[in-house]
Each structure stands twice: as structure tokens, then as C-alpha cells.
N, C-alpha and C positions, 0 to 999 in steps of 0.2 A: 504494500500500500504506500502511497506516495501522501505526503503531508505537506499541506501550505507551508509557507517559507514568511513569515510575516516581519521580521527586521533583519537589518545589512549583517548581525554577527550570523545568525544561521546561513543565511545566503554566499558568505564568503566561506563556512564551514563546509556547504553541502559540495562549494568552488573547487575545494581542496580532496576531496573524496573523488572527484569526478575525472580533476586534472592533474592529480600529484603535484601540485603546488605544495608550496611553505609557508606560510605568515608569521611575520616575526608577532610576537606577541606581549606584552607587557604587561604578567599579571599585579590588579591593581590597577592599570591605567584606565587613563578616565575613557567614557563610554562615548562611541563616537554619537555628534551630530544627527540629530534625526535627516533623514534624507530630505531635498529639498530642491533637487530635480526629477525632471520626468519620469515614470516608472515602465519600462519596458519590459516584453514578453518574455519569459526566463525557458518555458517548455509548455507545450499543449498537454493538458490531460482531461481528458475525456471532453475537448471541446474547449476545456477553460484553461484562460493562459495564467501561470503564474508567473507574476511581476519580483523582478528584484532590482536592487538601486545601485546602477554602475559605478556611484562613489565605491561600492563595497569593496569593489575588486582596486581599486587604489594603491592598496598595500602587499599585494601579493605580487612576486616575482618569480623565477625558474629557477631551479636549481638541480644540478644530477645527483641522484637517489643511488647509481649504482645498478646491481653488480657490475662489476670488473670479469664478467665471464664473454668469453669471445663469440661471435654467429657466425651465420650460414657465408662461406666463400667461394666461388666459383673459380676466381682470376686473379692468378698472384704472377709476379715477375719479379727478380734483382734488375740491380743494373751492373752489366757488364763493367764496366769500369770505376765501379765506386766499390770494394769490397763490402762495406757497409749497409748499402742503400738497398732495401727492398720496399714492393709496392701490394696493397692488397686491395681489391673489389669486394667490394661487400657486397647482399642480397638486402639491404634494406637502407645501407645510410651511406651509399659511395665509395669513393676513396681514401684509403689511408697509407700513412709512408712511412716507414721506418730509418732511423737514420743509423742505428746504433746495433743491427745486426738481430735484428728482432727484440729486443730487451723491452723498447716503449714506441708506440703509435700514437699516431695524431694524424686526424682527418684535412683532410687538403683540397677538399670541394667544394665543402657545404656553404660558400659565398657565390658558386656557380650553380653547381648541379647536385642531385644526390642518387638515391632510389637505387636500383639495381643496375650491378654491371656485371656485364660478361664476357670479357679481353681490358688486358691491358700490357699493350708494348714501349718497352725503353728503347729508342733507338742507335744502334750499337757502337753508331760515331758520331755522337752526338747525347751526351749524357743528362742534358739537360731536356731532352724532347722527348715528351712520352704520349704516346695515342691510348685514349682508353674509350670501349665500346658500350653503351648500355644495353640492359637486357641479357639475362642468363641465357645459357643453351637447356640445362634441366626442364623439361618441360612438365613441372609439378600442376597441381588442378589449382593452386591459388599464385599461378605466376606472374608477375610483373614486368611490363615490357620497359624498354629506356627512349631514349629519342634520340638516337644517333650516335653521331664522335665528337668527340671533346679532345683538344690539344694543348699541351703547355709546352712551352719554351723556355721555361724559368722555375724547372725543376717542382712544380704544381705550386707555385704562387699567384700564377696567375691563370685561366683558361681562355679558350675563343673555340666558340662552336663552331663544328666543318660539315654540319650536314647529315644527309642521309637519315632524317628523320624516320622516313617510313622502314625503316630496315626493321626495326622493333625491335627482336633478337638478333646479337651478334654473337656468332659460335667462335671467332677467332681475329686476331689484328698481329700482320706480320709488316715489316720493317727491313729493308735492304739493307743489309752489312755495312754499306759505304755511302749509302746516299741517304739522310732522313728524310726527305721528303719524297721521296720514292715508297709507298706503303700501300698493301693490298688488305682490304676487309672480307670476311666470310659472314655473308648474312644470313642469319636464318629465315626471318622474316615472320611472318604475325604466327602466332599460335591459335587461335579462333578464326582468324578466316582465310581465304587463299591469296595472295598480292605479289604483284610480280617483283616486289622490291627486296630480290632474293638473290643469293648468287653471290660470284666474286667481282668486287671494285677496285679498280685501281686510279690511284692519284701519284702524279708525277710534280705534283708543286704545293704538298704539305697539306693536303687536306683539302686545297681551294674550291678543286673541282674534280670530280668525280667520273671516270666510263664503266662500265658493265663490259667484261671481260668472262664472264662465264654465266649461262642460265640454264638450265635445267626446264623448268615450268613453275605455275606461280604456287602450288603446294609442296616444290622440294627448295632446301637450303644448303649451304654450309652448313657443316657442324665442327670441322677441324680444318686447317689451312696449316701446311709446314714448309719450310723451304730448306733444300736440301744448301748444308754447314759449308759444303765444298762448293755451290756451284747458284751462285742466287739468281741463275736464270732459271731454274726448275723449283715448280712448286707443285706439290700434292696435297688432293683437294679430299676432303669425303663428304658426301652429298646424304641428307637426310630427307626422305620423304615420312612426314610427318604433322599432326596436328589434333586439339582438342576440342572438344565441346564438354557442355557441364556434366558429362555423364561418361562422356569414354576417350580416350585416347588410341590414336590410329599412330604405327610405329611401322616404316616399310613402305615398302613398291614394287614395281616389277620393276626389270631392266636390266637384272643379274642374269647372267645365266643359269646361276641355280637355286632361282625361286627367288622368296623375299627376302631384302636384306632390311635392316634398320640401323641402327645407329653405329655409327663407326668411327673408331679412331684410327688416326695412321702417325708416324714418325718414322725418320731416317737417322740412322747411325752416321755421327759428324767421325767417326773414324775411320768409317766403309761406305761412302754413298752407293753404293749396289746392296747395302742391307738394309729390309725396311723391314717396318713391323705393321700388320695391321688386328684390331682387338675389331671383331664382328658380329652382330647381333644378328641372326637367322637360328633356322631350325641346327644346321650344320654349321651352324657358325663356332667362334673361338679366337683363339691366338693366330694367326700365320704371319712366314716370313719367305720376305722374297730374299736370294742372293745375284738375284739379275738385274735391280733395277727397277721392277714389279713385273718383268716378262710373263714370270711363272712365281707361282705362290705353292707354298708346304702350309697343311696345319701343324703346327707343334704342341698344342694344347687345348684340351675341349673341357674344359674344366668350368662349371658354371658359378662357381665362386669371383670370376674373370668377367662374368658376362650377365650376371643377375640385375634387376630390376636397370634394364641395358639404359632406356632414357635419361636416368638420373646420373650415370657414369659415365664409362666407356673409354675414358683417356687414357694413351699408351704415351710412354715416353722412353726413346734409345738414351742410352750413356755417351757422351758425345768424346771419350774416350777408348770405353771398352766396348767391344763389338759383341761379346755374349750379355751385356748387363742392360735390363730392360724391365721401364716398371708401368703398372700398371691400376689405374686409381676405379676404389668399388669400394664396398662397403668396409672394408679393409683396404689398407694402400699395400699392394703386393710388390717382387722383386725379384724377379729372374739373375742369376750366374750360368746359366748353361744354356744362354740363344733362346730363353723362350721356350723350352719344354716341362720345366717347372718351375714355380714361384712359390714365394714364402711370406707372411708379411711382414713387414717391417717393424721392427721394436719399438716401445717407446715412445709410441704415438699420441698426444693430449686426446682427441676425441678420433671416431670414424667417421664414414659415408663421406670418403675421398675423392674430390674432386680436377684438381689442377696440378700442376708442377712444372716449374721452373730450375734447369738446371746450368751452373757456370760453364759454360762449353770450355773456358780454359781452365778448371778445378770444379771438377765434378764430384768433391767432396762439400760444395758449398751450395744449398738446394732453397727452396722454401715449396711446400705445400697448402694446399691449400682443402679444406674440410668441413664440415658443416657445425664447426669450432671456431675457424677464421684461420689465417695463415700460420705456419709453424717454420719455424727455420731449424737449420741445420747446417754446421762448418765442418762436420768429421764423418761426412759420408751418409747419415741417417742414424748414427750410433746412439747420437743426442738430439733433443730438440727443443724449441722454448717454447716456455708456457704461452697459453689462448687467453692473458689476463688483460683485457681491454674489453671498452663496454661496447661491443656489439651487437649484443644477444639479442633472440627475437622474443622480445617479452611478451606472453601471451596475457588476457584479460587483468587488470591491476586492480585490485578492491583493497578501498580504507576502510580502515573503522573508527570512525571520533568518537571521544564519549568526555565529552564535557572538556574543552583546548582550555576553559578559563581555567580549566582549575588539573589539566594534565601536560607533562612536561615533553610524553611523547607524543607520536602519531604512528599505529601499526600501518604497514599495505605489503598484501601479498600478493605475489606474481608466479606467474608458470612459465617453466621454459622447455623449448625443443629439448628433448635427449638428456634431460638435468632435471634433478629435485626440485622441488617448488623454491622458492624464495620468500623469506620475511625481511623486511624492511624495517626498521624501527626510528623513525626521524627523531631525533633530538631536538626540541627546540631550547634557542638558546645557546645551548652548548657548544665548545669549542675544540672538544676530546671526542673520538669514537673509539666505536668497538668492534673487534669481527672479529663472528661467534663459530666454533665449529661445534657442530649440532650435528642431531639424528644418529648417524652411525660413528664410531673411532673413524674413518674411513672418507667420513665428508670432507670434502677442500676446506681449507681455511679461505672464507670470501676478502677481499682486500677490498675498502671504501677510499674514493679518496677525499678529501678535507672540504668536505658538504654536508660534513656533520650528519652523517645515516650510521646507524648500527646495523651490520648484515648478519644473515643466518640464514642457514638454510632447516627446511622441516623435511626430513626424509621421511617418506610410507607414512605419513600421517603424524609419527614417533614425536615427543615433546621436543622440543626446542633447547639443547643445551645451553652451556651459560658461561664455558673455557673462553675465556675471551682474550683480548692484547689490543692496547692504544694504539694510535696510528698518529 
């Protein structure tokens, strides 16, 4: 049941429930002013509007609540010449950049663009100029598309939009070795309905302008776009026919010779350009590898831990050193030594449902992945990795509970996340100390806040809320 709201303290209370707001509050201080402008419509209920007084909202401002747990990432990159520098796409708030080897992020769009991306290239002679594409390739039933490509030249300080709006999804952004403003797109192009703004682009003067270089028809896309390490006049394309409605997902086409294919990854070995790999989604599908060039294709593995829930994965990646080491991102991020006949997964992983990978073509022990965690680096091969502690997360539904601010010093709200325990939030008002709690099981993370004065905790299976805490 819903109750009148009849003065500005309930109305800024209900403000705070609704929008995770703060109010600084001053118990004791004196009671604000009767309102004494116009009263406007607050929400319809059953026909009748209730009013609240937009002074109310005066004293409230933003502030971040936290967790420091990382989300959903499709598109991670280093950059070649910065050992340092890596880059990640988010599925919900943009891009972020890392300068210090994964350790700490900070987002670098949100004064241009945000929302979901799906490519993002550093250009290889030019350190400073990065293309990044919106719109994931995962074709989930609650997916969000982007509006094109986005450029910086000043290492993401600054953007300028290049177009290609209608592409919606972009499966891939590759970048000529020597030339940055030489750069080809892989579009996938809408996910609900059919449009020809599909296929591969290319641009020979930094994004300005755009030709269609490759089409298929208006229901198939790009989904992967690589270019072979030796030779940047060759590129291998894999083309997805594909597409949703609110009830089913269509994965495939004809055009194979042997029957339907769906989603596919491909990569070339930067130490053997005649070794490629392709991960394929059919009835018969699998691992295969060519040693010709793609004349003639072997399967080496049929293995459906490699090829499950194929839409949402599918990316293979060669070691651009070793010519047997080949990995391959699923629900587990896997990892061939023996050419692609068997894999193992990787150690040491913060979260799964692995999606991207980026590897140093000249030290392939220096990686960053990317997981529906957020990106993970690694300098010693995959041995190690760093923590998903940045606030990405996709927080599901957020409910407060106020029970009387005059006279309490907190504010509870609970949240739910992808693939993670719920979360409790505990606002401090006031205060200039917090706390994070490790609760539920011996085994829960410790949540890290930063200095927004939230006390974090997590409630595992329902289990009380522990109370082991430490200052920040």
C-alpha cells in the first residue's frame, strides 16, 4: 500500500529509498520552512497525483555506495607500447583505463559516451589513439546496443564521434600495425531486426569516412575480425548469421558446406601465419586448425566445454609466440600446449563466463582478460592475476529501509548481483570512518568501500550478517 506523503521530511525520505541518495542531516536542527512554492505531481496512484515540494530535494546530493566488485566485460586491450597501460569495455558504464598494470581503474568516457561496448583497439604506432566500438557481440535477451565508434587521440581524455551509428553491434575493431588511421570495423549489426549496416568497414583517414568492404546480407554480421601478425594485408573475417526476438534466439545459416554453422571465432598464430585456429559452433563443430593458411582445416577437439552456450563465447586466441599454445574463452577461460587437441583451464581466475583476450605479441606472458567480472591482468603468463575490485557491477533491484533518519545514524539498502551474494549496504550518516564487513560464510570476500562513508557486507544464503570488520 502506498501512503500520502504530506510534508518535505517524508518526501525527501521516500527521495532517498527510491534513488540511493544521502542527506546530510543534522539531528536537532531546526525544521525546514513550510513549503511555499508550487506543488507538483510526485507519482499517479490510482488516478490521484501525489504532490511533493521541490525545495525538499535541495539538500540531497550523489554519492557512491559501493561495492568495489567488478561486471560484465566483453573488450579488453593493453597497449602495445606502454607496458602498463591497459583498457576495458564495460557492458553497462563504458570505458575504463588502467595505468598501473591492472592494480586501479578509472573510467574515461563518461563526459562523452557510456553504455555498452564491444571492441576496443590501441593503435600499434601510435599509442595514444584508441578506436572503441559500442555494443557487445553476446547476444543475451536483455542486450544493449551502442551507436557506433568513438576515437581519442589523447590517450581517452578526450573523444570525437566517427560514425557508423546504425552498426548497433560491433563484434571487432582492428588497426594497421603502421598506419593508425588505416582501421577496419566488424559489424554485427541490430539484434531484433534485419539492416544492412553489417559487415566489414574500412576507413583510411581515422574514422572520417567510412566504405563497406565486405556484406554478406542484412541478417549476417561480423563477429570476429583478425589480421594476420606477419602480413597486414590479410584479414580473416567470421561471419555470424544471427538474431533475436523476445522469445527465441536464431544462431546459424546455410552457406557451409556442412550444414549450419553459428558463431565462430578465428585467430592466426603471429609465429606461423599458415597456423590458424578456428572455435565453431555446429552440430560437428569444435576446435580446428589449419597449417595451410585455411586451405584445408583438421578438427582437433570436439569437446563441448569449448563450445557451450556458443552465443555468449566463442573467442579463440593463438600465442603470438608459440605455435602449439592456444586459448580459448567459455565458461571457463581454457588453454591448449599441444596445437589445440587438448585444453585445461586456467588457474587462478577472479570470476568465469570468459569472454575477450588480449595478448603482448612481443611478451606473451603479459595478457589481460576479460569476464563477466570485468578485466583481469596478468604479467607471468596466466600464473597470476588481479583482483575485479572496481565498481562495475551490475546491480540488480536496490531496496532501503528508513525507519525514522531523525532519530537513526544509519540507512540499510540491499542489492543483488550477477554470479555474487546479495549485498548490504549500510550508509553512515555523518561519519567519516567505515567498515567492511566479511559476513555469511569464512569464505566471503572482504568488500572494500571507498571514502563515501558506506559500510559493506555481504548476506550469503540468507545467513546473518557478520560483524569482523577493519577501517578504511
Amino acid at each position: 500500500m502506498i501512503r500520502s506523503l504530506r510534508t518535505s521530511h517524508r518526501a525527501a525520505a521516500l527521495a532517498v529509498s527510491l534513488a540511493a541518495l544521502s542527506v546530510s542531516i543534522r539531528v536537532g536542527a531546526q525544521r525546514p520552512r513550510p513549503p511555499t512554492g508550487p506543488l507538483r505531481p510526485f507519482v499517479q496512484v490510482g488516478g490521484a497525483a501525489l504532490p511533493f515540494d521541490t525545495a525538499a530535494f535541495g539538500g540531497l546530493r550523489w554519492r557512491e555506495l559501493g561495492p568495489f566488485r567488478g561486471g560484465r566485460s566483453v573488450a579488453v586491450t593493453g597497449n602495445p607500447q606502454r607496458p602498463n597501460e591497459f583498457w576495458m569495455g564495460t557492458t553497462g558504464g563504458g570505458v575504463f583505463k588502467s595505468v598501473n598494470g591492472g592494480e586501479s581503474w578509472a573510467p574515461v568516457t563518461d563526459k562523452y559516451f557510456g553504455g555498452t561496448i564491444g571492441a576496443i583497439a590501441v593503435a600499434p604506432s601510435a599509442p595514444d589513439v584508441v578506436y572503441v566500438g559500442g555494443g557487445e557481440y553476446p547476444m543475451r535477451g536483455n542486450v544493449a546496443h551502442g551507436d557506433g565508434v568513438w576515437k581519442t587521440t589523447d590517450g581517452g581524455k578526450t573523444w570525437t564521434y566517427m560514425g557508423l551509428k546504425e552498426t548497433r553491434q560491433i563484434g571487432d575493431i582492428v588497426v594497421n600495425p603502421s598506419n593508425p588511421d588505416l582501421v577496419y570495423v566488424g559489424a554485427l549489426g541490430h539484434v531484433w531486426a534485419p539492416n544492412v549496416e553489417r559487415g566489414v568497414y574500412r576507413s583510411k583517414d581515422g574514422g572520417r569516412t567510412w566504405e563497406k568492404i565486405l556484406f554478406r546480407n542484412d541478417s549476417t554480421g561480423v563477429v570476429d575480425l583478425v589480421i594476420d601478425p606477419n602480413n597486414a594485408n590479410i584479414l580473416y573475417v567470421a561471419l555470424w548469421q544471427a538474431g533475436r526476438t523476445p522469445w527465441l534466439l536464431s544462431s546459424g545459416g546455410r552457406g557451409s558446406p556442412e550444414g549450419i554453422w553459428g558463431n565462430i571465432g578465428i585467430t592466426v598464430s603471429g609465429a606461423n601465419s599458415n597456423r590458424l585456429w578456428a572455435n565453431i559452433e555446429a552440430d560437428s563443430g569444435g576446435v580446428f586448425r589449419s597449417n595451410d593458411g585455411g586451405a584445408t582445416w583438421t578438427r582437433t577437439n570436439a569437446d563441448r566445454s569449448l563450445r557451450q552456450r556458443a552465443w555468449y563465447y566463442t573467442k579463440i586466441h593463438a600465442d603470438p609466440k608459440d605455435t602449439n599454445v592456444v586459448y580459448v574463452n567459455n565458461v571457463s577461460f581454457q588453454r591448449s600446449t599441444d596445437g589445440g587437441r587438448t585444453f585445461r583451464p586456467v588457474t587462478g581466475m577472479r570470476h568465469g563466463d570468459s569472454h575477450d583476450l588480449w595478448i603482448d605479441a612481443k611478451d606473451p606472458r603479459r595478457m589481460i582478460e576479460a569476464d563477466d567480472g570485468g578485466g583481469e591482468v596478468s604479467i607471468d603468463g596466466g600464473k597470476t592475476w588481479t583482483d575485479e575490485d572496481f565498481a562495475t557491477a551490475q546491480m540488480r533491484p536496490i531496496t532501503s529501509r528508513i525507519t525514522s533518519v531523525a532519530h537513526s545514524r544509519t540507512i540499510p539498502r540491499y542489492a543483488g548481483r550477477a554470479d555474487r551474494p546479495a549485498v548490504l549496504s549500510t550508509s553512515a550518516i555523518g561519519r567519516r570512518r567505515v567498515a567492511a564487513n566479511r559476513v555469511g560464510s569464512p569464505r566471503a570476500p572482504m568488500i572494500r568501500t571507498s571514502s563515501t562513508r558506506a559500510a559493506m557486507a555481504i548476506c550469503s544464503r540468507g545467513k546473518t550478517c557478520g560483524q569482523s570488520s577493519r577501517a578504511t
